[in-house]
C-alpha angles and dihedrals in degrees: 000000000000112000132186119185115174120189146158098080122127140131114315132176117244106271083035126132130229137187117204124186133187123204120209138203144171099044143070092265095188088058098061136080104233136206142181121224134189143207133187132196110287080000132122117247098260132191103252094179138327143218140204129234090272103031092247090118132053128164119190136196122247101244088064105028116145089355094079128039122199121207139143151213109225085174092063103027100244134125119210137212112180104193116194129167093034121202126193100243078065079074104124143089115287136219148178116225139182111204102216090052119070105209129104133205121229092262134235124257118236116185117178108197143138 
């Protein structure tokens, strides 16, 4: 059984700095590409950066480029998004994602307010 569980959001103060992680489980994690995906309150679930199988690739949307940085741990099974700079508009529920799955975790919560 396929399994997602992000962790590591909370309350930060804008400029502040996060580090999310998503532990998977059920398949074989080095063998899939990975993403991370966002959604904020009203708003629709967005594609926030990606990964390849072996973490030598990583692609990043503009509104977080070279403010987040995507990586992983296939040894230990984790995905990685290390925020820094936070604004308030990074304010969502985050989630790691593998494309080819299907499955979802139950998401992180990031809130980015003085």
């Amino acid at each position: 059984q396929v399994q997602l569980v992000e962790s590591g959001g909370g309350l930060v103060q804008p400029g502040g700095s996060l580090r999310l992680s998503c532990a998977a489980s059920g398949f074989t994690f080095g063998n899939y590409f990975m993403t991370w995906y966002r959604q904020a309150p009203g708003k629709r679930r967005e594609l926030v950066a990606t990964i390849n199988n072996n973490g030598g690739t990583t692609d990043y949307e503009d509104f977080v480029k070279g403010r987040f940085t995507i990586s992983r741990d296939n040894g230990k099974n984790i995905l990685y998004l290390e925020m820094n700079n936070l604004k308030p508009e990074d304010t969502a529920m985050y989630y790691c994602h593998a494309p080819s799955l299907t499955s979802w975790g139950q998401g992180t919560q990031v809130t980015v307010s003085s």
